[in-house]
N, C-alpha and C positions, 0 to 999 in steps of 0.2 A: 593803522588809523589812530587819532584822537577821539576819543569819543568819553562824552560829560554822561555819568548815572547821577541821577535825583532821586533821593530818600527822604521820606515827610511820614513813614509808619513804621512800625516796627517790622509789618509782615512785608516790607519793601526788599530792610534790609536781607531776607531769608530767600526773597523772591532772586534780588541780582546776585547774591552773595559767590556761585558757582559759576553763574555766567560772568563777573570780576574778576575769579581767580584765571578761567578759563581764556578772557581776550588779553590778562599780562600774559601771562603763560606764551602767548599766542605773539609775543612781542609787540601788541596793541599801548599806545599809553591811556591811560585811563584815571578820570579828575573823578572823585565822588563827592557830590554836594548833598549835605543835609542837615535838613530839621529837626531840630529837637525836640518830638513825640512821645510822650510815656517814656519805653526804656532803649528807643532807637539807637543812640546813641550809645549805652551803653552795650547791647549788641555791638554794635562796629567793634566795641573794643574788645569785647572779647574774641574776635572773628579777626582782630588783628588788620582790619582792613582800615587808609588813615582816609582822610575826609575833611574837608573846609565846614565848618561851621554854620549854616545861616540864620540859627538863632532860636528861639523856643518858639513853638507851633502854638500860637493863640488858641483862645476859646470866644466863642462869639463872633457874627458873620460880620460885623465892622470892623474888628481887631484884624482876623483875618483878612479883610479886603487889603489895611494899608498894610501889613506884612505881604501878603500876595506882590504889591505895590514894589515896598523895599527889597524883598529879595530878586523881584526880576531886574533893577537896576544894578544890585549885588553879582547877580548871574550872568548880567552884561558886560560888568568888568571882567569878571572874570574868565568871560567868552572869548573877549578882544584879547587878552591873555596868554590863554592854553589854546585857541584858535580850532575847536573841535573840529569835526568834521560829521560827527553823530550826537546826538542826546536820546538817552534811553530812560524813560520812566514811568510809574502808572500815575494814569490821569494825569499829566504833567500840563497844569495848564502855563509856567515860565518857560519851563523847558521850550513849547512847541513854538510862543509867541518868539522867545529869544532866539531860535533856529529860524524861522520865520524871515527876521528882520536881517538874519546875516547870510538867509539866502544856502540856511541848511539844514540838514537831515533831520529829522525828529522821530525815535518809534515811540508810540505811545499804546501803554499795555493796560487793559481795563475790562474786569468781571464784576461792575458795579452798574448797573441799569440805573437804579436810583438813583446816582449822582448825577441827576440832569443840568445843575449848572456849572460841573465841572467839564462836563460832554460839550456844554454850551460853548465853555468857555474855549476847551484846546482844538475841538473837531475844526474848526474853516483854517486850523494851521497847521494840524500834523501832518508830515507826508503818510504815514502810517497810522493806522489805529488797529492790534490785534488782541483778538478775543477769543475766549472758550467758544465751539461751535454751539454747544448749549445760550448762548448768551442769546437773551430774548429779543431787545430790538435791534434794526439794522440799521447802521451807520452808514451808509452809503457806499460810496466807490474804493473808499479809501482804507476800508474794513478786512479784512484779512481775518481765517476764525482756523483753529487748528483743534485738535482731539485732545482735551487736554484743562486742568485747571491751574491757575496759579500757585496752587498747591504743591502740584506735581515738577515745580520747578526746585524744590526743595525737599519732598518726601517719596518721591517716587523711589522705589526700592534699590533701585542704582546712584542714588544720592542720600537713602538715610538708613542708615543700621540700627536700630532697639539698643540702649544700655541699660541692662539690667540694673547696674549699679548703683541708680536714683532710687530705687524699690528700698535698698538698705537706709539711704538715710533718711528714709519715712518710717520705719521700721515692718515693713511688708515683704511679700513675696509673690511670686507670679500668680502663685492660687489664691491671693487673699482680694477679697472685694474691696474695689474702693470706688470715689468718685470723685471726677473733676469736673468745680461747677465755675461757672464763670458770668460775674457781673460788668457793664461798659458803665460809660458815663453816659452815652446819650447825649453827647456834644459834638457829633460830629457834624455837617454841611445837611448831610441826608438823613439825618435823625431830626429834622425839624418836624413839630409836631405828634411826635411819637416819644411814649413812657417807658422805662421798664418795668420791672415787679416792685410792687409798693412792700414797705418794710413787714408790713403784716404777711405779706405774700412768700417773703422770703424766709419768713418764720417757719411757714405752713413746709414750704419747700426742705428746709432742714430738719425738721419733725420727721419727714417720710420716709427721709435717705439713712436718718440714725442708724436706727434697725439693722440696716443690711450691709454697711459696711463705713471704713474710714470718708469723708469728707475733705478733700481740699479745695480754695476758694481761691481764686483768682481774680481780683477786683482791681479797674479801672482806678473807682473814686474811694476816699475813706470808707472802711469797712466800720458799722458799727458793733462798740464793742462787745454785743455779745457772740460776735462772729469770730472774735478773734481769734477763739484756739481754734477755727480751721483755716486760719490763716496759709497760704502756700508759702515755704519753708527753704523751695531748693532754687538754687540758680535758675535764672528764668532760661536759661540759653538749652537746659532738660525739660523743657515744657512739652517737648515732641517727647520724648523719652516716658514722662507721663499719660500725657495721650494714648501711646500705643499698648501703655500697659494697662489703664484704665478698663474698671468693668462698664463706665459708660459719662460722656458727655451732659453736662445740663450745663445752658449756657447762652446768654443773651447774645455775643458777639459770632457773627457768619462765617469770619474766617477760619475760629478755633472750629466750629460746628464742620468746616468742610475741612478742615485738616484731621479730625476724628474719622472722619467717614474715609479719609484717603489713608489712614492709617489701621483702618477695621473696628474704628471704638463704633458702638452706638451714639449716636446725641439725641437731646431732645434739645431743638431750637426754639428759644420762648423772643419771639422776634416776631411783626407783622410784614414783613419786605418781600418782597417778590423778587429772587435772581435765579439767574437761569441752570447755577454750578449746584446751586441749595435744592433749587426744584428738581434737577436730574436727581441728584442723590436721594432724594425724598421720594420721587417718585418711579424713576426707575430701578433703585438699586436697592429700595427701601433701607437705607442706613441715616435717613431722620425721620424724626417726628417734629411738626410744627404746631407752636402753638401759642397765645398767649393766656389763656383763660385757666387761672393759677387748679381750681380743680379739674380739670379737662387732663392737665398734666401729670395731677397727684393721679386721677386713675388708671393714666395710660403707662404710668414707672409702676406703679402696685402692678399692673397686668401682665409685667416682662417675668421670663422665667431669666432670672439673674444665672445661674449655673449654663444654661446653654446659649444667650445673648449673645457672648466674646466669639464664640467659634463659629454660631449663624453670622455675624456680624465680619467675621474675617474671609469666610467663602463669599459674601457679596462680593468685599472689595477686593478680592482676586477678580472676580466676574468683571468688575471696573478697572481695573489693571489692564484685564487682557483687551479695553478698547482704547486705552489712551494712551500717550505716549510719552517720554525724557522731557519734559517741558524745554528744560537747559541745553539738551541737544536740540531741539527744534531749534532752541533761539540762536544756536550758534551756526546753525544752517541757513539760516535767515538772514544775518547780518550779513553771510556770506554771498545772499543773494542780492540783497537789496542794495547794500550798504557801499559808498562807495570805495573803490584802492586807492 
């Protein structure tokens, strides 16, 4: 087959990254188109995977609209082109219209409920739309829900091994406490109308954590400077590698918060959004806390017994292991099914 993958996030690239290696492998060709997001791109490179360009990912929903604009004419050309025969992407609202119009395949992969005008925009064209069975509302006909989170396309224990060796150049060890906290920008489509922790907030937030071990900071937008010596330090591409070794999670952004939890950290999610991969984990597997209300937080990280957290926190997610599945082997059964020879 031909078939075009669309990357517009960083956790995109993490998302198709194995299911790429897996359809060349597979004598498939395979076009990757993407945005320039945060450090999307530079992912790719380091992943060695190559990619057509379509430009920096705006800020702001009219910037956005006429990018949206340019790249589906971009992705036209270069449809008529490479002549796919598949487009694989999350939320892909060019992808589904440009398959649409040439009268082909579109899967469209999305654990984001909030993004209602992105749903708006791909749902009346995907031939596919597949979701976490947790994912709250239902799409219709075209909906397709497996056991399983985005996550798990990339950390599921048959796709991700622990290297110790990030611990050294922080200068830790597996018994030492640390924390990785993580601020967004708050600019994305579904962040309208929603804050994150005000500067004071985040003051309070770093006061709490001193005490009990190292702090690294992983921030969308400028970090001000009195944050700067916790600045995160290592290749972002060991970001998993920190997670897993992490004594626990604080962190605005959903996706770190469910890759913590699929990797056995604790999080505390300071986020008001409602999804269905965040709420299972919170609430069945207890491996978050939610919340925004900055002392709600400070009392609920004082109240954790730091010394046995890690190891409560890693029997959940075995307990969540043993219900979910190979995200990247489902999808390559899938395309098997669906998709056509």
């Amino acid at each position: 087959m031909r078939i075009i993958i669309d990357i517009n996030h960083p956790a995109h690239v993490y998302f198709f990254k194995n299911i790429y290696r897996s359809l060349v492998n597979d004598g498939n060709e395979v076009m990757i188109v993407a945005g320039d997001k945060e450090i999307s791109i530079e992912l790719l490179n380091k992943f060695q995977i190559p990619y057509y360009l379509l430009g920096k990912v705006p800020k702001g929903i009219i910037s956005k609209l006429f990018y949206l604009i340019r790249t589906e004419l971009t992705l036209l050309f270069l449809s008529l082109k490479f002549k796919p025969d598949l487009f694989l992407s999350i939320a892909g609202i060019r992808d589904s219209h440009i398959a649409f119009l040439l009268r082909k395949k579109s899967f469209v992969f999305d654990d984001t409920e909030h993004s209602t005008k992105e749903i708006l925009l791909y749902k009346p064209f995907a031939t596919k739309i597949f979701t976490p069975d947790c994912f709250i509302d239902d799409l219709g006909p075209k909906q397709v829900r497996y056991a399983g989170y985005h996550e798990l396309a990339y950390l599921h224990p048959n796709r991700f091994t622990p290297n110790p060796e990030v611990l050294k150049e922080i200068g830790l060890t597996e018994n030492d406490k640390f924390f990785v906290v993580r601020f967004v920008s708050w600019q994305a489509t579904h962040d309208v109308g929603h804050k994150g922790l005000s500067i004071e907030d985040k003051r309070k937030l770093i006061e709490t954590l001193k005490p009990h071990g190292k702090i690294i900071i992983s921030s969308e937008k400028e970090l001000p400077a009195e944050f700067e010596e916790y600045r995160m330090r290592v290749d972002p591409t060991k970001m998993h590698d920190l997670l897993y070794y992490a004594t626990m999670y604080i962190g605005e952004g959903a996706t770190m918060a469910s890759e913590a939890a699929c990797l056995g950290t604790y999080s505390v999610f300071i986020n008001p959004l409602e999804m269905g991969s965040i709420n299972e984990q919170r609430d069945k597997y207890k491996l978050i806390y939610q919340s925004m209300e900055i002392d709600k937080i400070i009392k609920h990280i004082l109240s954790i017994n730091l010394s046995e957290i890690k190891s409560e926190s890693r029997k959940r997610t075995q307990q969540l292991l043993n219900n979910k599945i190979d995200v990247t082997d489902w999808m390559i059964d899938l395309i098997n099914t669906y998709a056509p020879r």
